[in-house]
Structures are given as C-alpha cells and as structure tokens.
mmCIF file as Biopython writes it, N, C-alpha, C and O atoms, coordinates in Angstrom:
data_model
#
loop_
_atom_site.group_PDB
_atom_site.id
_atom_site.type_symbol
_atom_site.label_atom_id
_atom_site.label_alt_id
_atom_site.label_comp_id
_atom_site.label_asym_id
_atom_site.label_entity_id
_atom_site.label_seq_id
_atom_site.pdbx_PDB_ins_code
_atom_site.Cartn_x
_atom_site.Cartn_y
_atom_site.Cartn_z
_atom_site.occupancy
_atom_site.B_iso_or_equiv
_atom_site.auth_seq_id
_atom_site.auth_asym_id
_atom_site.pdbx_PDB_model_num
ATOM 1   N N  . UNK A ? 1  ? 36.820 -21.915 -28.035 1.0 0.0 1  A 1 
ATOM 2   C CA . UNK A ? 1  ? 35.889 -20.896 -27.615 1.0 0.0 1  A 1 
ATOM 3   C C  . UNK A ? 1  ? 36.501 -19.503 -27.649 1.0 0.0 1  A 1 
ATOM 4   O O  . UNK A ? 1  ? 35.845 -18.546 -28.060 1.0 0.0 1  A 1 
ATOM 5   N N  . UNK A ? 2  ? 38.056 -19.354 -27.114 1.0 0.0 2  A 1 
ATOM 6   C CA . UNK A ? 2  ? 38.319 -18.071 -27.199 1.0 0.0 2  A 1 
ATOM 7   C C  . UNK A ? 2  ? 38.180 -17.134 -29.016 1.0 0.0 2  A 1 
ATOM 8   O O  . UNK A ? 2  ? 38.017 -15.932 -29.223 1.0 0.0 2  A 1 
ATOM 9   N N  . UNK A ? 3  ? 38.302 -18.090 -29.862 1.0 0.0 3  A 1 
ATOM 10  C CA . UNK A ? 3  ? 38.639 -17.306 -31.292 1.0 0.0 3  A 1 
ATOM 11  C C  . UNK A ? 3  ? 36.651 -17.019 -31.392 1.0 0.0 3  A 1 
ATOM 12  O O  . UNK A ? 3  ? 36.428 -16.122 -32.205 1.0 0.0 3  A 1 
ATOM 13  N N  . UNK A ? 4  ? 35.737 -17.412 -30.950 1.0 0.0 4  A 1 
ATOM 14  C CA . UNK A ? 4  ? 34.706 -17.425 -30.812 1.0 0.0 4  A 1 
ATOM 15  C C  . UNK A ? 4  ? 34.154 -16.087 -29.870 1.0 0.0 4  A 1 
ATOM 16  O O  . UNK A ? 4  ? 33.312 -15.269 -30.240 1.0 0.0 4  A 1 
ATOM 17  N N  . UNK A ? 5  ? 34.639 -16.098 -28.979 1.0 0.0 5  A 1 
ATOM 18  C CA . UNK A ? 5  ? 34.652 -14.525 -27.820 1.0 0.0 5  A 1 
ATOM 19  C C  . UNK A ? 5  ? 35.353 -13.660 -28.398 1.0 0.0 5  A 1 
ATOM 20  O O  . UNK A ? 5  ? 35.073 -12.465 -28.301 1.0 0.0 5  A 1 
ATOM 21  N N  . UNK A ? 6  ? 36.443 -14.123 -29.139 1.0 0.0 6  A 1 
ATOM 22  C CA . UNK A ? 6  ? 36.984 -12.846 -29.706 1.0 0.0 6  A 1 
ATOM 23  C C  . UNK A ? 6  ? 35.944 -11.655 -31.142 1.0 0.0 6  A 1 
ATOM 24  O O  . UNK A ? 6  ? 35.755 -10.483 -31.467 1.0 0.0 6  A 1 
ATOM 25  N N  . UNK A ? 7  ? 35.596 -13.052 -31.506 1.0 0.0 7  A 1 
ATOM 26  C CA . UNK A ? 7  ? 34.885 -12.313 -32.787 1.0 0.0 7  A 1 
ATOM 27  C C  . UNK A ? 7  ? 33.478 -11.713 -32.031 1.0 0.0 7  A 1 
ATOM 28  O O  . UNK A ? 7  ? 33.125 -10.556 -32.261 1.0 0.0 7  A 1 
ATOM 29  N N  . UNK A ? 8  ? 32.745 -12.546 -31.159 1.0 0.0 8  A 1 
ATOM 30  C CA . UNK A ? 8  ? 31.494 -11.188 -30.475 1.0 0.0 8  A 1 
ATOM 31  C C  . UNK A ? 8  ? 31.995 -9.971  -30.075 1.0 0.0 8  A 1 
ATOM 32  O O  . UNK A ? 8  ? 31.382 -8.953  -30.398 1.0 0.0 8  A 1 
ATOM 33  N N  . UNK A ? 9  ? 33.289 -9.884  -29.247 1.0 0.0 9  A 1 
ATOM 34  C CA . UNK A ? 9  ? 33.851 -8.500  -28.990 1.0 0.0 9  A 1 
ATOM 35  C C  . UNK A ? 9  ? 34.158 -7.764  -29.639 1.0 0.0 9  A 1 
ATOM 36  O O  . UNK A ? 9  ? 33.977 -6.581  -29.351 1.0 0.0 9  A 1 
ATOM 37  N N  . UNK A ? 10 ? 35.001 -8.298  -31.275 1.0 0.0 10 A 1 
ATOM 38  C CA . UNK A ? 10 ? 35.314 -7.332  -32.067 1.0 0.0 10 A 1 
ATOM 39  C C  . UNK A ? 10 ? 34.090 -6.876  -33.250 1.0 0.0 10 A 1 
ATOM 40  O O  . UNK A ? 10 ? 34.244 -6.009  -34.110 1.0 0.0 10 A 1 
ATOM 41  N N  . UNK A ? 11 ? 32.763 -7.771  -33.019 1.0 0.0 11 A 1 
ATOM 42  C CA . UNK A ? 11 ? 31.782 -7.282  -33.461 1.0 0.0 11 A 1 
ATOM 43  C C  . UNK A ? 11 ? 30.955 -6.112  -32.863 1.0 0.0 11 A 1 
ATOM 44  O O  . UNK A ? 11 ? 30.448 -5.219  -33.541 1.0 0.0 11 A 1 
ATOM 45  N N  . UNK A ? 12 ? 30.864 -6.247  -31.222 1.0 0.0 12 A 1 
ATOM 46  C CA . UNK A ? 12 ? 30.473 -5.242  -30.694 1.0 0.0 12 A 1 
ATOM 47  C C  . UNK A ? 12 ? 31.403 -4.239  -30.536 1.0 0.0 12 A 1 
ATOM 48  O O  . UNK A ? 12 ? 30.857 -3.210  -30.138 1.0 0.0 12 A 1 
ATOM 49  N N  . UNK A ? 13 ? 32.508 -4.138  -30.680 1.0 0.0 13 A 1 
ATOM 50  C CA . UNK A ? 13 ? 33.258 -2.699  -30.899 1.0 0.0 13 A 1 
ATOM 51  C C  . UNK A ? 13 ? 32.946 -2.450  -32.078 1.0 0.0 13 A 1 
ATOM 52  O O  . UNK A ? 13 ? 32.715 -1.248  -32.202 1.0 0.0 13 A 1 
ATOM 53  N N  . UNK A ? 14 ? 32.774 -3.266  -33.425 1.0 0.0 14 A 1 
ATOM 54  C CA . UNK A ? 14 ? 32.279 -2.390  -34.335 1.0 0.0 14 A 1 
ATOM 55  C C  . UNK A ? 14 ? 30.965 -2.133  -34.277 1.0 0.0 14 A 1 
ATOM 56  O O  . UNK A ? 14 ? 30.638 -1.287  -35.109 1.0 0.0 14 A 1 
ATOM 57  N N  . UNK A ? 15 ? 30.079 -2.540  -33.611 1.0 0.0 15 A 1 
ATOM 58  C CA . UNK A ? 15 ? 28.584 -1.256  -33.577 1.0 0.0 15 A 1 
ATOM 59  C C  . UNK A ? 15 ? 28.490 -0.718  -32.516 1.0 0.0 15 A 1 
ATOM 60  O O  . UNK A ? 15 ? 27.326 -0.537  -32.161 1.0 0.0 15 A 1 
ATOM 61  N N  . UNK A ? 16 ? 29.497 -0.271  -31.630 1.0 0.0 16 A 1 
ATOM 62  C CA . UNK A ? 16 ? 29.887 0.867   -31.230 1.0 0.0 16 A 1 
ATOM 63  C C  . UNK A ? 16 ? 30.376 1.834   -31.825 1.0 0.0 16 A 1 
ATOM 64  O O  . UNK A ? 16 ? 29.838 2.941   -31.787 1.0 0.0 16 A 1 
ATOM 65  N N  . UNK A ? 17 ? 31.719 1.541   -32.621 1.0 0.0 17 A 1 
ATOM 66  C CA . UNK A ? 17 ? 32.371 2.589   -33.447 1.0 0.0 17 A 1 
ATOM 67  C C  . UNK A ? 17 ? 31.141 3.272   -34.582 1.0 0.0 17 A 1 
ATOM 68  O O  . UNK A ? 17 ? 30.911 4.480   -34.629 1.0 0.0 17 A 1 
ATOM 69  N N  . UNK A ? 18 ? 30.326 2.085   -35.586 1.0 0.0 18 A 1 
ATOM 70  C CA . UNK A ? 18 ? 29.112 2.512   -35.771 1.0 0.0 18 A 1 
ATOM 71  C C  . UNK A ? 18 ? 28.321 3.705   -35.199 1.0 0.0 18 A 1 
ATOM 72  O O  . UNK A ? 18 ? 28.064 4.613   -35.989 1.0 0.0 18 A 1 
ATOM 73  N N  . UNK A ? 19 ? 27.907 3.816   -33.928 1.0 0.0 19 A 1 
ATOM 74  C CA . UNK A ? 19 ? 27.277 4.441   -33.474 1.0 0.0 19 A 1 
ATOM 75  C C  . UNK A ? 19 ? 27.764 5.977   -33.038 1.0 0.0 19 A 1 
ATOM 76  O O  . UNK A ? 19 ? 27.136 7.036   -33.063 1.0 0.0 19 A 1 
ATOM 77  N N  . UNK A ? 20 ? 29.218 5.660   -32.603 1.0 0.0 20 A 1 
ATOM 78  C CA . UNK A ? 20 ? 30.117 6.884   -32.330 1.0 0.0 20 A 1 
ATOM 79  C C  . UNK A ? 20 ? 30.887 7.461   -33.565 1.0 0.0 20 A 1 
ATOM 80  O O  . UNK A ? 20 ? 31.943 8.091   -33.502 1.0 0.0 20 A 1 
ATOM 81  N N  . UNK A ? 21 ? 30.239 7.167   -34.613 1.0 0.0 21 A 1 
ATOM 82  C CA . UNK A ? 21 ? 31.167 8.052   -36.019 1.0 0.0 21 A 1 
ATOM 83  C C  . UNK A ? 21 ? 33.213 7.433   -36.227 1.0 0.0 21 A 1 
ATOM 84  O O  . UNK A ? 21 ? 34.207 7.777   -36.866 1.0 0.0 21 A 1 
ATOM 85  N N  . UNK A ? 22 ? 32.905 6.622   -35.439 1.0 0.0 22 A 1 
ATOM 86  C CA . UNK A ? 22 ? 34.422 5.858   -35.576 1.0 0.0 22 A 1 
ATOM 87  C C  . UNK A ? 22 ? 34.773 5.059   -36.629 1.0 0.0 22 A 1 
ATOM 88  O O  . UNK A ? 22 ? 33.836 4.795   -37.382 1.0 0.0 22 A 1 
ATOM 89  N N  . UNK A ? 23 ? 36.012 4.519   -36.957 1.0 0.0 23 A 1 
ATOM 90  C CA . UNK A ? 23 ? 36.337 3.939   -37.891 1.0 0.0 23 A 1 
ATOM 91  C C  . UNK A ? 23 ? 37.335 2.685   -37.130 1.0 0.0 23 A 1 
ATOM 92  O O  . UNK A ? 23 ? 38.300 2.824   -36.379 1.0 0.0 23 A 1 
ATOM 93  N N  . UNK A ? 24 ? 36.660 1.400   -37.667 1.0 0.0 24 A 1 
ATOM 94  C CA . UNK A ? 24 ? 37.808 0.314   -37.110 1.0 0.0 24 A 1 
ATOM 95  C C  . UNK A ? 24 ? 37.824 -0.587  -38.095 1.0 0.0 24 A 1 
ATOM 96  O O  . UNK A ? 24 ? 37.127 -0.430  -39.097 1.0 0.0 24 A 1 
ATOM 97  N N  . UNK A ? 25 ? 38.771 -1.837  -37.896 1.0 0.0 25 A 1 
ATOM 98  C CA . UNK A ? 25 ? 39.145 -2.787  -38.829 1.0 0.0 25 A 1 
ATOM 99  C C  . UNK A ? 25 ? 39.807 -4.024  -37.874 1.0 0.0 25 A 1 
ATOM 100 O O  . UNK A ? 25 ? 40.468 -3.714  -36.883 1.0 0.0 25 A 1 
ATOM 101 N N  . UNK A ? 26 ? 39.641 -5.103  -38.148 1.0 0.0 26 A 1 
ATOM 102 C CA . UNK A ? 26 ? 40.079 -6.093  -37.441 1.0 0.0 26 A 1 
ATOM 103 C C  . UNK A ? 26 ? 41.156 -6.550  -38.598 1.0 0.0 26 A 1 
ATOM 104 O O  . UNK A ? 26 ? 40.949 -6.450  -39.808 1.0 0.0 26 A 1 
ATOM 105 N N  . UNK A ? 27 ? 42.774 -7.259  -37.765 1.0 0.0 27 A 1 
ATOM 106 C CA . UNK A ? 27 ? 43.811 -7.294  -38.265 1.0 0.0 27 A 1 
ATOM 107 C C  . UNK A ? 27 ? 43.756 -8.413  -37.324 1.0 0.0 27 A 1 
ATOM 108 O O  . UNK A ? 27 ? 43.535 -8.401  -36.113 1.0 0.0 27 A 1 
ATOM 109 N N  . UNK A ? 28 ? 44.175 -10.072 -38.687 1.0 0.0 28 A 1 
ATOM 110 C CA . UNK A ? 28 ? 44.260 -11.144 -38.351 1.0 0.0 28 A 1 
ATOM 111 C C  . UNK A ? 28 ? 46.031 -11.480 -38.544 1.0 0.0 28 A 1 
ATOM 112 O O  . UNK A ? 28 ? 46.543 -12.560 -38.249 1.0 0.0 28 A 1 
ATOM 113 N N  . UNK A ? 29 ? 46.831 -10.206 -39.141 1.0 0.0 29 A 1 
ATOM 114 C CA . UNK A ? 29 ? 47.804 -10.577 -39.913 1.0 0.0 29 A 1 
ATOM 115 C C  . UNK A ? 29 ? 48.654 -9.578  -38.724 1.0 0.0 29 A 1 
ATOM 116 O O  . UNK A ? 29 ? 48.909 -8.412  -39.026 1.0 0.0 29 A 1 
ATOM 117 N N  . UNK A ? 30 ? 49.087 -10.168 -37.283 1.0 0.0 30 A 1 
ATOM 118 C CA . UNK A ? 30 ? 49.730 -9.077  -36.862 1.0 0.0 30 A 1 
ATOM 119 C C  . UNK A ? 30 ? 50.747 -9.809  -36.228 1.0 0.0 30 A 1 
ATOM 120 O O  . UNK A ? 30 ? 50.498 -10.936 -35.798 1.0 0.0 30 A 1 
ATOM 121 N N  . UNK A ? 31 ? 52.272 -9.126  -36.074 1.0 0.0 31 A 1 
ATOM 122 C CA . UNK A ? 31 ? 53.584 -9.669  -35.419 1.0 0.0 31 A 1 
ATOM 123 C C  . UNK A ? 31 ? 53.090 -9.657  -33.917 1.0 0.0 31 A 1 
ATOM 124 O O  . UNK A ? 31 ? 53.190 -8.717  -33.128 1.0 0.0 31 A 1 
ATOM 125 N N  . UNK A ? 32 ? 52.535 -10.901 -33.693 1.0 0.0 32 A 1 
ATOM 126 C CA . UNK A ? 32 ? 51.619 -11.651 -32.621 1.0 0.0 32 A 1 
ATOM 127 C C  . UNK A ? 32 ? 53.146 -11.552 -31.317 1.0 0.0 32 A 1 
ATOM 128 O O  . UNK A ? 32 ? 53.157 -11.029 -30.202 1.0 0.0 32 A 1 
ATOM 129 N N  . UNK A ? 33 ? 54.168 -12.221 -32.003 1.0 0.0 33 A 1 
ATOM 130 C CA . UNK A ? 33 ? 55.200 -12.269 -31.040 1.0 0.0 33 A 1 
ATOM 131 C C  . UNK A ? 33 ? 56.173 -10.874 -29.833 1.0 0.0 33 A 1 
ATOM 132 O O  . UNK A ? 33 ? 56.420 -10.897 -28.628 1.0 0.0 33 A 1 
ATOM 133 N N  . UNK A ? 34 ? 56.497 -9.743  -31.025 1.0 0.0 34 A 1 
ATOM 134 C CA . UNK A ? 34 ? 56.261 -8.692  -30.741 1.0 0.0 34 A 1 
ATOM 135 C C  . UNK A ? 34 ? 55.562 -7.731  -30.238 1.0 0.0 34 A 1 
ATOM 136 O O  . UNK A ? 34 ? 55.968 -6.631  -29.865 1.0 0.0 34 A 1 
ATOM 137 N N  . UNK A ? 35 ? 54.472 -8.157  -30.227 1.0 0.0 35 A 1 
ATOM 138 C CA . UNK A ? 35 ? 53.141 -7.852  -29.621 1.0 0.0 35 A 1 
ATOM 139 C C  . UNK A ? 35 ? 52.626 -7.998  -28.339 1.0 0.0 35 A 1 
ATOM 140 O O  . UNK A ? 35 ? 52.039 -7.172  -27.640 1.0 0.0 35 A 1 
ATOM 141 N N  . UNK A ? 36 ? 53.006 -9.490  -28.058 1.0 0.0 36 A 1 
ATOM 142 C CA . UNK A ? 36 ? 53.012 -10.290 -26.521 1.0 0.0 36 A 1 
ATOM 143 C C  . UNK A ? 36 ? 53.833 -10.051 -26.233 1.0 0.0 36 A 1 
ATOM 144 O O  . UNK A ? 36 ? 54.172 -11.129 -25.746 1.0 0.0 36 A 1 
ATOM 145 N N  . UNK A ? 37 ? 54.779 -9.304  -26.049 1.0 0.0 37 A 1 
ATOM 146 C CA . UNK A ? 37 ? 55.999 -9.108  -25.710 1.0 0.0 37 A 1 
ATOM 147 C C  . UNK A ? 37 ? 55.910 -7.636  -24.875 1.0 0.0 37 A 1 
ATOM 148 O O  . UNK A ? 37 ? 56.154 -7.471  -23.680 1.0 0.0 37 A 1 
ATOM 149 N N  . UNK A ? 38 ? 55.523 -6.703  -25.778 1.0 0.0 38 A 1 
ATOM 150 C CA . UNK A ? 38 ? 55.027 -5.204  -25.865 1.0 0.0 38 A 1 
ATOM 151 C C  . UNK A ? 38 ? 54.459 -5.131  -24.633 1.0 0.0 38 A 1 
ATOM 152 O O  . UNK A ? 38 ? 54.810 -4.336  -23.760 1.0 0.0 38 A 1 
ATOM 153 N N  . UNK A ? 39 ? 53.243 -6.262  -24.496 1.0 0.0 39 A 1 
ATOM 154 C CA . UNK A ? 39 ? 51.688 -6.053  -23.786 1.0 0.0 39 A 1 
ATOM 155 C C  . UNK A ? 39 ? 52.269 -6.604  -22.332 1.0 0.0 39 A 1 
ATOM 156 O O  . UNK A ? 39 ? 51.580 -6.443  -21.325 1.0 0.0 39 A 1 
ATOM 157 N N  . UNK A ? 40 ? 53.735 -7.350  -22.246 1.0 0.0 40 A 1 
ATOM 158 C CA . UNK A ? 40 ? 54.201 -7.785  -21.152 1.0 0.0 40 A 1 
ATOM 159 C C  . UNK A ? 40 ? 53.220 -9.625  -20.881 1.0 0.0 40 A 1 
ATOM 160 O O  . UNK A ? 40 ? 53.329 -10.060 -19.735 1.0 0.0 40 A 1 
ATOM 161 N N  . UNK A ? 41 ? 52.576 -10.314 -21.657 1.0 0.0 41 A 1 
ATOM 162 C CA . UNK A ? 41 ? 51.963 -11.216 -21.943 1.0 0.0 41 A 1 
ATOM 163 C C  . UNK A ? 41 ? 52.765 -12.780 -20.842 1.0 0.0 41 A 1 
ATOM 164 O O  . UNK A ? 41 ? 53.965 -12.965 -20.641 1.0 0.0 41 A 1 
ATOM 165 N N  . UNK A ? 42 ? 52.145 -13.235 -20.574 1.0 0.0 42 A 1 
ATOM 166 C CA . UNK A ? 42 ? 52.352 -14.544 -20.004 1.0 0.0 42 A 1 
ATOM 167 C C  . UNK A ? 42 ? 52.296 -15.279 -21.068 1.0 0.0 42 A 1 
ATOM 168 O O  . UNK A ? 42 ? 51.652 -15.075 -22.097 1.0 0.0 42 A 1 
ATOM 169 N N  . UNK A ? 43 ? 53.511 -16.799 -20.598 1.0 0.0 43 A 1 
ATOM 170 C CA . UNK A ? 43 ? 53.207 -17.621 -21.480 1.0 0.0 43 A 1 
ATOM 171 C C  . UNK A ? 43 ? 51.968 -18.628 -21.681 1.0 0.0 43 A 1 
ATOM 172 O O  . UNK A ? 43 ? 51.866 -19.690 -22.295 1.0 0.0 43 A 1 
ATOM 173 N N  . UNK A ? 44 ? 51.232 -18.005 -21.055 1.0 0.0 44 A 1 
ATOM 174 C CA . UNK A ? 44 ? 49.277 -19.465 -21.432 1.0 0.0 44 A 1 
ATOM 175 C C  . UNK A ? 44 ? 48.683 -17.852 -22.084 1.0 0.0 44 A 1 
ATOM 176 O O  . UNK A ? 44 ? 47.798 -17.858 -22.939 1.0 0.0 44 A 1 
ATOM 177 N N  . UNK A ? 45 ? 49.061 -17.012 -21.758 1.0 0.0 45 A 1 
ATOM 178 C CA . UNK A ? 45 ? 48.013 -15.534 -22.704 1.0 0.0 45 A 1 
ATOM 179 C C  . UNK A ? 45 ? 48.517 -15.541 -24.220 1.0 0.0 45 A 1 
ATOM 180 O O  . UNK A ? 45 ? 49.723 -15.400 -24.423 1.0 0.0 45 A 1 
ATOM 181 N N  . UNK A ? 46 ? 47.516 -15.723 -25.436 1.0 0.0 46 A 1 
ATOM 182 C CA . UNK A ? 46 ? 47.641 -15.768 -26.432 1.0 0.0 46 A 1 
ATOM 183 C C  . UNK A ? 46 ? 46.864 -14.309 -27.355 1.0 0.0 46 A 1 
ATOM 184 O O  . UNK A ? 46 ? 46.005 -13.638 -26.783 1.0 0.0 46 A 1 
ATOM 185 N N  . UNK A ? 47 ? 47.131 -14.109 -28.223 1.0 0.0 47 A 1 
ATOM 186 C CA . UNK A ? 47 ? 46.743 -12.806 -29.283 1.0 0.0 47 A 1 
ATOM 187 C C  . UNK A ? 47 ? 46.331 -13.425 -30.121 1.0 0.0 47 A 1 
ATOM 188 O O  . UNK A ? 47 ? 46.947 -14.319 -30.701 1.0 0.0 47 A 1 
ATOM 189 N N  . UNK A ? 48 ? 44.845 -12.946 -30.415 1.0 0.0 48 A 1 
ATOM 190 C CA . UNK A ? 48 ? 43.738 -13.837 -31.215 1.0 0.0 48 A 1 
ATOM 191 C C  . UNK A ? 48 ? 43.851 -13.067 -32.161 1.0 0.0 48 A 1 
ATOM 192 O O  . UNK A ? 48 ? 44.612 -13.392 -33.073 1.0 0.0 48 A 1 
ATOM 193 N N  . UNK A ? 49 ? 43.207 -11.954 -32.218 1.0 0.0 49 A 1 
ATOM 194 C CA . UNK A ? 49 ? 43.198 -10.447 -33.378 1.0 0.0 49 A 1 
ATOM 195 C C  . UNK A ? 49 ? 43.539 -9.006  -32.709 1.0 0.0 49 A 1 
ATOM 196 O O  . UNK A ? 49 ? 43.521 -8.723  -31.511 1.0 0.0 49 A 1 
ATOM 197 N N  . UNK A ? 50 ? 43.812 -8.285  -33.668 1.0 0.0 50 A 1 
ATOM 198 C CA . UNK A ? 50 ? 44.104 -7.116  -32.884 1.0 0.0 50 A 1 
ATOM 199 C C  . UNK A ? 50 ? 42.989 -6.043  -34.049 1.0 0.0 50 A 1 
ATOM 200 O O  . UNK A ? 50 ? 42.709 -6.131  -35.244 1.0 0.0 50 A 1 
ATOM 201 N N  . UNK A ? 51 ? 42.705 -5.329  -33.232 1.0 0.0 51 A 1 
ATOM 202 C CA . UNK A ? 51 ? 41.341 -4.626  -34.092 1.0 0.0 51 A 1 
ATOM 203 C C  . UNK A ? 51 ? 41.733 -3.065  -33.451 1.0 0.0 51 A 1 
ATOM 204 O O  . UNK A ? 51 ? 41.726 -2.778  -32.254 1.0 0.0 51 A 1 
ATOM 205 N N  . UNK A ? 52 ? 41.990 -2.375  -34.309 1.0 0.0 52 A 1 
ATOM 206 C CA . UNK A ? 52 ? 42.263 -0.958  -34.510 1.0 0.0 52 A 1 
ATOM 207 C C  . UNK A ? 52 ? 40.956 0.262   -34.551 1.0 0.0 52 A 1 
ATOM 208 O O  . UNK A ? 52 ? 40.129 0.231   -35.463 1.0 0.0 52 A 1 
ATOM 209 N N  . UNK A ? 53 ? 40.926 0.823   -33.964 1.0 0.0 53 A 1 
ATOM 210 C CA . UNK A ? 53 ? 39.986 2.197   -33.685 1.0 0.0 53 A 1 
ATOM 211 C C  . UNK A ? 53 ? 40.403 3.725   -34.217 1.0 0.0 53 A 1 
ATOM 212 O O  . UNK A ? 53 ? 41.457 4.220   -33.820 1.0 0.0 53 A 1 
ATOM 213 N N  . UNK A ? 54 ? 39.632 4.360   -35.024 1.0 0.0 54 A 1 
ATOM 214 C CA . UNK A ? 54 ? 40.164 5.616   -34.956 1.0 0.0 54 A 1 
ATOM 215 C C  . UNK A ? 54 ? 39.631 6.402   -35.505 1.0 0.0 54 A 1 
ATOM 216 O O  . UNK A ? 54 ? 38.458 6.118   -35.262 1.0 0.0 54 A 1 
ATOM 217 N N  . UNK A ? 55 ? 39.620 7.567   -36.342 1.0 0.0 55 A 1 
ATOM 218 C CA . UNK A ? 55 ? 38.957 8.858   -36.453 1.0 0.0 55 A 1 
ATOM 219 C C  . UNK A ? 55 ? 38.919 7.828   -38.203 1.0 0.0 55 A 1 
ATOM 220 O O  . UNK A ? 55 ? 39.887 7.382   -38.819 1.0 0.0 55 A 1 
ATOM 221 N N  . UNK A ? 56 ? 37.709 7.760   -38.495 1.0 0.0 56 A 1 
ATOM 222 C CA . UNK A ? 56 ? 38.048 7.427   -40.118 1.0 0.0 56 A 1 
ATOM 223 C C  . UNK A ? 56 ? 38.293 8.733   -41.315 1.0 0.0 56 A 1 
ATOM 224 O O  . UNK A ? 56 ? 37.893 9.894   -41.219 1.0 0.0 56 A 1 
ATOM 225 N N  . UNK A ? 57 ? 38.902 8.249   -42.187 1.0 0.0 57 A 1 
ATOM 226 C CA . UNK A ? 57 ? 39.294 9.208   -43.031 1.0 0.0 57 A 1 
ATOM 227 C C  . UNK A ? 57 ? 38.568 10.087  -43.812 1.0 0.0 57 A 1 
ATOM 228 O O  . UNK A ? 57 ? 37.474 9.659   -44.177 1.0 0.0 57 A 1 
ATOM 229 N N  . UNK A ? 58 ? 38.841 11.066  -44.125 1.0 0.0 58 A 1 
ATOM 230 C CA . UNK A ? 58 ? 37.801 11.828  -44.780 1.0 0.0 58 A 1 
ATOM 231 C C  . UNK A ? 58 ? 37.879 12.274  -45.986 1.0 0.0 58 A 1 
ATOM 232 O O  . UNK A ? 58 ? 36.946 12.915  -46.469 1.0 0.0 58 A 1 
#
C-alpha cells in the first residue's frame, strides 16, 4: 500500500505544481541510503520516491 500512497501524493503535488506555474519530476533512481541517513530516518522508515519541485526552466 505504501508505493500506492506514494504515487496519489506525488500525483497531487503534480496538479498543484500545475496550478502554481511550478515545475516537478518524480526520481525513482535516488541514493535511498544516503538519503535516510540525511533525513535522520529510523530503521522500519523506508524512501519510496523522491520528487523534486522548482521554478521550471525557461
């Protein structure tokens, strides 16, 4: 279920960003380990996708 919640959330941030002139991208390919590490992560908390926000290019 979680890889399932993940993708409604990173769908509704993108029709948000949609709506606010933003630019995002979902990244399935990310140093997951480094990452949980960064975020200070427990070991049962896992990193599904990481989905990026930002001014898109012009």
């Amino acid at each position: 279920m979680a890889g399932a919640d993940a993708g409604f959330i990173a769908q509704n941030v993108y029709l948000y960003c949609a709506a606010a002139g933003l630019g995002t991208v979902v990244r399935g390919l990310v140093d997951r380990r480094t990452l949980a590490a960064r975020l200070g992560l427990g070991p049962t908390q896992r990193i599904t996708l990481a989905q990026t926000v930002g001014l898109p290019a012009r």
